[in-house]
N, C-alpha and C positions, 0 to 999 in steps of 0.2 A: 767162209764160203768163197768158192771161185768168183772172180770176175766172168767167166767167160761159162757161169754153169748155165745149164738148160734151161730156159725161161717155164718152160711148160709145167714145170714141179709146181709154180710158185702162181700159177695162174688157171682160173676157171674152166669149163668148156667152152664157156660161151664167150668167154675173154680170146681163145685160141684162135675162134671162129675169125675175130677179127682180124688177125695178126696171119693165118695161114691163106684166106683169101682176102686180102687187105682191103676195108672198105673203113678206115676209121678217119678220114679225111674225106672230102670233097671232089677228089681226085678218082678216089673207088678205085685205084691203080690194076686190084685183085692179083697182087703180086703175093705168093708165098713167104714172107717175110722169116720163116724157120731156115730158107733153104737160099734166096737172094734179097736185095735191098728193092723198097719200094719206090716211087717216083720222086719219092723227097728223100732217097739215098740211106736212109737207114735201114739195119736188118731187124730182127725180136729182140736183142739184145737193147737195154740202155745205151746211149753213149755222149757222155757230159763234157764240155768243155770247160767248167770252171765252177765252184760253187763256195761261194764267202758272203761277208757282209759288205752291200752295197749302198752309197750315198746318193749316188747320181739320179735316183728316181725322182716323182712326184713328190712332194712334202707330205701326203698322208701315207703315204708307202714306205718312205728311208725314214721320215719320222728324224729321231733326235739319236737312236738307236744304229741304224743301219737296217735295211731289206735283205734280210738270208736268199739269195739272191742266187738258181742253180741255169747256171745257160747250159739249155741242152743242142747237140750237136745236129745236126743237118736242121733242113725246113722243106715245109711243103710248097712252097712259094719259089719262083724263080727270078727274082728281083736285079733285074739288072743297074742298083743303085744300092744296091746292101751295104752297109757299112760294116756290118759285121761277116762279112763273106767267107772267111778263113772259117767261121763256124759253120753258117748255114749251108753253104753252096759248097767250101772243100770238105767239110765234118770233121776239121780239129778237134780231138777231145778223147776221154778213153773211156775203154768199157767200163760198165757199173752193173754189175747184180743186182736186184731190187734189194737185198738185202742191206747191203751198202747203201743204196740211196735213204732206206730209212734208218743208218745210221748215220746218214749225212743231214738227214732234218733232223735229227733229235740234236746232233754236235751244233748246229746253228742257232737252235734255240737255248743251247745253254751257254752261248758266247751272244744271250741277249738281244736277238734276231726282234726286228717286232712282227715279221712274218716270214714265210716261207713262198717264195717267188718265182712261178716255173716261168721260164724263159723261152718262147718257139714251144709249146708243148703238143700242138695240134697232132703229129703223129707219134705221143708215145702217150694217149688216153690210157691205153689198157694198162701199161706199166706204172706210169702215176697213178692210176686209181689204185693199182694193191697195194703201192708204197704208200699211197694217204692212209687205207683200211691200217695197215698192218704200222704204220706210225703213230697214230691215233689208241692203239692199242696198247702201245708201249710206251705212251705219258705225252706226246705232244698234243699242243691244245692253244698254240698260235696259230693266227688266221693263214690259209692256203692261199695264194694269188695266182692267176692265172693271167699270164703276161701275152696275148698272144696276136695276130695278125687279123685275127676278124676271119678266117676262113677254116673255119669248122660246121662240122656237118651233126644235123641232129639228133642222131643217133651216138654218139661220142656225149656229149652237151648231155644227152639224158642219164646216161652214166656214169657223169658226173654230179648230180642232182642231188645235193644235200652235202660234196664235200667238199663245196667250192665256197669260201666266205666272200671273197671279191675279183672279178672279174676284170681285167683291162685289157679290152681290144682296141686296136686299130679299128678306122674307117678309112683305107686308105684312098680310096677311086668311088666315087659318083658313077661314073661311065662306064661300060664295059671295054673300049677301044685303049684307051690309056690302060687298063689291067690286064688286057691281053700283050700292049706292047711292052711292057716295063716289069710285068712279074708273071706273065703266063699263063695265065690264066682270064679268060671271057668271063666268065659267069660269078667275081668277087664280086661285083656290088652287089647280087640279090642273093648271093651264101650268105656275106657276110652282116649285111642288114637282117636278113632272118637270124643268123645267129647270135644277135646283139640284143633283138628283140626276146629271145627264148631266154640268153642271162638275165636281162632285163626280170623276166617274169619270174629267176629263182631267186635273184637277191635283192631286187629293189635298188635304188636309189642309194647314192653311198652314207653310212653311217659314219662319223667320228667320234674316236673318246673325248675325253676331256686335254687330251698332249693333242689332239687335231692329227690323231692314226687313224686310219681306214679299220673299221673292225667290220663291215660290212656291205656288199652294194657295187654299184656298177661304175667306172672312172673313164673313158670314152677318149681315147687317143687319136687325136687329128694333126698330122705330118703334113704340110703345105711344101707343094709341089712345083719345081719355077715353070712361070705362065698360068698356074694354079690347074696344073694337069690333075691333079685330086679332085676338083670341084667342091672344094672343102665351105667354100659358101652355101653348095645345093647339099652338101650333107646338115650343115649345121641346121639350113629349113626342114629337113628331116628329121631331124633328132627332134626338133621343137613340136612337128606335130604327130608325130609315134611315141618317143618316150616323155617329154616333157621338159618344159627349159629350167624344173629344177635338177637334171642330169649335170654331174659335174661333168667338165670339158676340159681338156689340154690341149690349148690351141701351140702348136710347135713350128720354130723356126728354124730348128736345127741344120735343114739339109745341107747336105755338102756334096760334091759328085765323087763317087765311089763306084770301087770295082769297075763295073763297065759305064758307067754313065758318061765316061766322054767321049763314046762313042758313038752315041746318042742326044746329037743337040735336044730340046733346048734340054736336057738334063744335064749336061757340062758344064752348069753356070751353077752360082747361088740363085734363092730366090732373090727377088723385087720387092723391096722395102712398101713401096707403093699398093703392090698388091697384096702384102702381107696385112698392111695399116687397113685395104677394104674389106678384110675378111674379118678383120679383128671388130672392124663396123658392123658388121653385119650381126655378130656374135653379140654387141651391145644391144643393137637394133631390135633383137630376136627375143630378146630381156632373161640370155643366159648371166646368171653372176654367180655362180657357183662353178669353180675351176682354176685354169692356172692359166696364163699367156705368157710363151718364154718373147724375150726381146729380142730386137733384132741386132 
């Protein structure tokens, strides 16, 4: 089958709905997506940037194994600190058929994947859900991951209901002022807290086998911000009194300034070792112990 054949073959009516007047994001763009690209740059077609086994995740996710790991191209988000920009912001990466993509989860799981890990999935729901359906059909039956930004709308989220084994969102902004100036968007802290709570209510609390793999459940990605423009202290009190402090956490030190962040004090810096060590306090304080803290 073509790369570049007609999505519509291969997809519902009610799947089209989504994709011809665009509403499967947060965004609601109502962009035609058959005919041009929607606000986060993609058209109906798939389009992947890279997809193998990857290490660099959480320890319940890469496992011993490696994470079958599919970075999909463009994002709904406009992050001016992206690290991966050449995918999200320019959409490096080539077309995929749904076909092809579920020949690209089945090739992963027999090179011993211990999941399959969408990467930025938030605007291609309709397409990964017929590629889980029509994968699932055809022998896969390692857990799905949905790797994503925390800014999905419930409508997509209920679509996915029953094909998702585990869930990893961002919490990246408290505020809405810091998420209007660094990714564009106003309204990510009360999307993306709704949306964390509705995974929350499909998977539950993360599960692990006996190798300490995620086989089920929610893993809650927290990125510390310099000056802690995230407010990742006020989300961690959140997470404790919505979902509960047995939620695993991944409290992150990673940042770096990218793409445009030096264009934008204080983003041109690393974080503050200082304010990383109060947040990592707090996360003690709050009596989370299920998670990971990377070092500084």
């Amino acid at each position: 089958m073509s790369d570049n054949v007609n999505i519509e073959v291969l997809i519902t009516d009610a799947d089209e709905k989504f994709l011809s007047e665009c509403r499967m994001c947060p965004r609601k763009c109502g962009a035609n997506r058959f005919e041009k690209s929607g606000a986060c740059g993609a058209g109906a077609n798939l389009k992947i940037a890279s997809a193998n086994l990857h290490f660099g995740e959480e320890p319940p996710i890469s496992g011993f194994r490696g994470s079958g790991t599919i970075f999909l191209s463009h994002c709904n988000l406009h992050c001016i600190y992206c690290q991966n920009f050449p995918i999200s912001q320019m959409g490096t990466g080539k077309v995929y058929s749904i076909s092809k993509l579920v020949d690209t989860m089945l090739w992963l799981q027999k090179k011993d994947a211990h999941n399959i890990n969408f990467v930025t999935p938030s605007h291609y729901v309709v397409q990964i859900r017929r590629a889980i359906i029509e994968a699932r059909k055809q022998g896969l039956i390692i857990p799905i991951v949905y790797n994503t930004s925390g800014y999905d709308c419930p409508d997509a989220l209920e679509m996915l209901d029953g094909l998702i084994e585990v869930f990893m969102p961002d919490l990246r902004y408290f505020d809405s002022q810091p998420a209007q100036t660094l990714s564009r968007v106003f309204d990510y802290p009360k999307i993306s807290r709704d949306a964390v709570k509705t995974m929350h209510s499909q998977v539950g609390n993360l599960i692990l086998d006996k190798d300490g793999v995620a086989t089920r459940g929610i893993l809650i990605r927290l990125l510390v911000l310099p000056d802690n423009l995230s407010g990742t202290d006020k989300t961690l009190r959140w997470i404790a009194d919505n979902l509960g402090i047995d939620t695993y956490i991944s409290l992150m030190s990673q940042y770096f300034p990218a793409h445009k962040a030096h264009e934008h004090p204080p983003m041109n810096k690393r974080i503050n070792s200082k304010v990383y060590e109060k947040i990592r306090r707090v996360m003690e304080t709050l009596g989370f112990s299920r998670g990971f803290v990377q070092s500084m």
